[in-house]
C-alpha positions, 0 to 999 in steps of 0.5 A: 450497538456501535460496532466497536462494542459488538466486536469487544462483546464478541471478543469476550465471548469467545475468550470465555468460551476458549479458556473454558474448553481448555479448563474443561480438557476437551478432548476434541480440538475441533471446538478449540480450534475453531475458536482460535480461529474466529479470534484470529479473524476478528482481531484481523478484522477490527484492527483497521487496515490503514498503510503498509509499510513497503519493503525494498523499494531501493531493491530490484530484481530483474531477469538477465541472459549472461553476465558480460558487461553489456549484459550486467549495464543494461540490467543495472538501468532495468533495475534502476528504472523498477526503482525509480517507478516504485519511489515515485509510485507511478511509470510516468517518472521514466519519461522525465529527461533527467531521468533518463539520462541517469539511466544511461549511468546507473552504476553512480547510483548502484550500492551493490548487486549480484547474481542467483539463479532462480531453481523454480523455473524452467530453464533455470533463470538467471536473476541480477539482483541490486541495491541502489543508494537510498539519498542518490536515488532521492537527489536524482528525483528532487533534481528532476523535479519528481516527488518521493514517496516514502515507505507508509502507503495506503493499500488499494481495496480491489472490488472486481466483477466478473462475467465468465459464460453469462453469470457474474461474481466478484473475485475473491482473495483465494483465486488466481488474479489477486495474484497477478495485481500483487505483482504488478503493484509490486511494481510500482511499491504499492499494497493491494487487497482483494476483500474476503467475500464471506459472510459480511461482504456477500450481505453487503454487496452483491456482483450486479453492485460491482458490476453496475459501479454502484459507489455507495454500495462499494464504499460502504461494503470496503468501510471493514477494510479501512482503505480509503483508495478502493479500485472497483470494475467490470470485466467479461472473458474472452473466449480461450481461444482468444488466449483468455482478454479482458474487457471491461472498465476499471475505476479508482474511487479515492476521497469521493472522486472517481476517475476511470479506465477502459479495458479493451482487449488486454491479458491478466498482466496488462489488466493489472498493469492497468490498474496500477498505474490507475493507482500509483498516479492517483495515491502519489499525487496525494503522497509523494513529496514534492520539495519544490513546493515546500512550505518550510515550518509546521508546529505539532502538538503531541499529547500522551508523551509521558516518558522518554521511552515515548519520546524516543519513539515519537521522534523515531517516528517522525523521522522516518517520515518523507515529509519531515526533514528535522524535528525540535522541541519547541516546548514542554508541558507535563505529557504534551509536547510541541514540536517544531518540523521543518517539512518537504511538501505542503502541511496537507501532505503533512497531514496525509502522511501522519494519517497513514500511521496508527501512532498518532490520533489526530485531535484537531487538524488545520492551523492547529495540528493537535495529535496524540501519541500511541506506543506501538 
């Protein structure tokens, strides 16, 4: 039976049961609960998990000691390299000569900023908060030749094995190291997730599958998760001592091709620095928009656009997109409509880009970009 047909039987089944303990007035909320609850998973887990739209990447916050000028200036360059490193999706913008002279001036390209003080710690830490201009920053990237990421990314399943006193398990998404990666991939604008290890996943895969880089077992045990870029590794525990190092190596499996890292001797932070920046380099060539290779024009065909309430929002959609700079009719047919695109980038980031949304189907792609318009 195909999974889209177990999971709508099993949907069923569960509302039928639900509506029935409600009919009934079972005094028990134990049953009732439950079945909320495993409706609540399946939901979760048979919508499959494409992009994240990303928040705030114009936006940083960074810790600061006072807030005399010198102090205020070199918070404003921190705070616009965080920016920068979270459009491009990768570090290695930092290095780029322009780049660096616009961080010598951050104050052209800052919006507004302030202060607050962050109550949870310690000793009270100081925080300066800012907002950069959104086309500023994109001008500054485009006359460095950096390519732009727009807010739809991919998210990055994390498959990690861990041998702590000679046995091995994978990490799961309630302990403490998830943490860490949601931070450090914060840092550079990109979603990440670690997989649920309950029933399903520990029948699909085991810790020696993780631990050997079995690609076939971790790409057909991430196939619920619906994340194309998987990062799967190996890591083995120092002694505390020793302030707890890994060691190990960490590999990114995206569209079948594999690229990987060794780990030698880094903390939690410098693990999950790793793995973003392993990340971030791989996802942004894919996705970042890049002007200097412009193609110009591409024609979409859009199906199902059978009033204006779609139309407002297809072209609402696309204009969002990084990679489409105007869009027009070209013509009208009943529900189908062709549009011409003036793009940023090539037609495969194009379709990239459109691949990541849950708006358009694609029905054919390549000369011929046919897709199929479904309201939120």
């Amino acid at each position: 039976m195909p999974v889209a047909t177990q999971y709508k039987a099993f949907y069923q089944e569960l509302m039928s049961q639900l509506i029935l303990s409600l009919m009934l007035g079972i005094r028990s909320g134990g049953r009732i609960v439950c079945l909320a609850l495993s409706l609540l998973v399946l939901v979760a887990l048979s919508a499959p998990t494409e992009a994240a739209m990303v928040k705030g990447l114009y936006s940083q916050e960074v810790p600061i000691t006072g807030q005399s000028y010198k102090e205020r200036s070199d918070a404003m360059s921190r705070a616009l390299a965080g920016v920068l490193v979270k459009v491009a999706g990768q570090r290695e913008v930092l290095s780029n000569p322009v780049v660096q002279s616009a961080l010598a001036k951050p104050e052209t390209y800052i919006r507004k900023f302030g202060f607050r003080t962050d109550e949870a710690s310690l000793n009270r830490q100081q925080i300066f908060q800012a907002t950069f201009d959104e086309q500023a920053v994109n001008r500054l990237l485009r006359s460095a030749n950096v390519a732009i990421w727009g807010q739809s990314r991919p998210s990055t399943l994390v498959w990690l094995a861990m041998e702590n006193a000679g046995r091995r398990s994978i990490v799961n998404a309630s302990e403490t190291l998830p943490g860490v990666f949601a931070e450090s991939f914060q840092e550079r604008g990109l979603p990440v997730l670690f997989p649920l290890m309950d029933f399903e996943d520990s029948a699909a895969i085991a810790a020696v599958d993780v631990w050997g880089g079995f690609s076939d077992k971790i790409q057909d045990a991430s196939r619920r998760y619906g994340s194309e870029s998987i990062l799967a590794g190996r890591l083995s525990r120092s002694l505390p001592q020793d302030n707890e190092l890994f060691y190990g190596r960490l590999s990114l499996i995206f569209r079948g091709v594999s690229q990987s890292v060794a780990v030698n001797g880094l903390d939690a932070v410098g693990v999950t620095r790793l793995a973003a920046d392993l990340a971030g380099s791989t996802l942004s060539r894919h996705y970042a928009i890049d002007v200097s290779d412009a193609s110009g024009k591409a024609l979409l065909v859009v199906e199902n656009v059978s009033s204006l309430e779609d139309y407002a929002g297809l072209y609402k959609y696309l204009e969002r997109m990084t990679a489409v700079r105007e869009v027009s009719v070209h013509k009208v047919r009943g529900s189908t409509l062709t549009l011409d695109l003036t793009i940023d980038g090539s037609v495969s980031q194009l379709v990239d880009a459109l691949a990541l949304g849950r708006n358009l189907q694609a029905v054919t792609t390549g000369e011929s970009m046919v897709y199929r318009w479904f309201r939120s």
